[in-house]
C-alpha positions in Angstrom: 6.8 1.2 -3.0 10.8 1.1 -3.6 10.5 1.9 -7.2 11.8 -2.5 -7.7 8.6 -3.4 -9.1 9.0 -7.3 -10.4 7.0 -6.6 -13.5 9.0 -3.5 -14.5 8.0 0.1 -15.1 5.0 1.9 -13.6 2.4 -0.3 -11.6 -1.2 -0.8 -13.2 -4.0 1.0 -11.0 -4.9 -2.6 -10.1 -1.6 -3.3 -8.9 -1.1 -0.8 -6.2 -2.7 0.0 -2.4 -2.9 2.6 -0.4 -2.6 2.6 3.2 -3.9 5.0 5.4 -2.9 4.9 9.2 -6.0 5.9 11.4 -5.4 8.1 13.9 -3.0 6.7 16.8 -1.5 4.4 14.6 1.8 4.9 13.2 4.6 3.2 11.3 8.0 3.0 10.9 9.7 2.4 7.4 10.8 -1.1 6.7 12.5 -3.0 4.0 11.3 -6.2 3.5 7.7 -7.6 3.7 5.6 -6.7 5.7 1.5 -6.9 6.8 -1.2 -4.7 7.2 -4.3 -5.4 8.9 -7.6 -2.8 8.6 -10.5 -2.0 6.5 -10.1 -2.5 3.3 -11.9 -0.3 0.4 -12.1 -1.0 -3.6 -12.7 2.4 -4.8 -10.5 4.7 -7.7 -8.1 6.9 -5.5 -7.9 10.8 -7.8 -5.6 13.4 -7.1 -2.7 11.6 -5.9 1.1 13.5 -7.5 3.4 11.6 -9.5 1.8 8.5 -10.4 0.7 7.7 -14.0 -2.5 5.7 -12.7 -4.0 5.9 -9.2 -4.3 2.8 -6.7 -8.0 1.6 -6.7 -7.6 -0.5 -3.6 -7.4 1.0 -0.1 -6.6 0.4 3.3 -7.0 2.0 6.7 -4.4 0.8 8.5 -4.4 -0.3 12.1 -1.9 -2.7 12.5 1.6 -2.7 11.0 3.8 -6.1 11.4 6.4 -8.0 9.9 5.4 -10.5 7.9 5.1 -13.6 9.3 5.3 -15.7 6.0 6.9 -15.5 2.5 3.1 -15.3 0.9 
């Protein structure tokens, strides 16, 4: 997240995703949009610092790729 939310402010719980990387996979940071391809998981994330609400939808990552189209 680079803080440039469309919608202004802090994102909605609904609004956000976590990614995990599983083990072996790694990332490096890029501008610009990207995919994600892995298990996905729809359950309330707790403890995370510095966010007013915490993502409910999760991923663990294990592929990482620019994105191939606009949508």
């Amino acid at each position: 997240d680079s803080g440039q939310c469309c919608f202004g402010g802090q994102p909605q719980a609904t609004d956000m995703m976590l990614v995990n990387m599983n083990a072996g996979k790694a990332v490096n940071y890029k501008t610009g949009m990207i995919s994600v391809a892995g298990t996905f998981h729809c359950e309330p994330v707790k403890g995370l610092a510095g966010l007013d609400a915490n993502p409910v939808y999760v991923l663990d990552g294990d592929l990482m790729e620019s994105a191939r189209t606009s949508f």
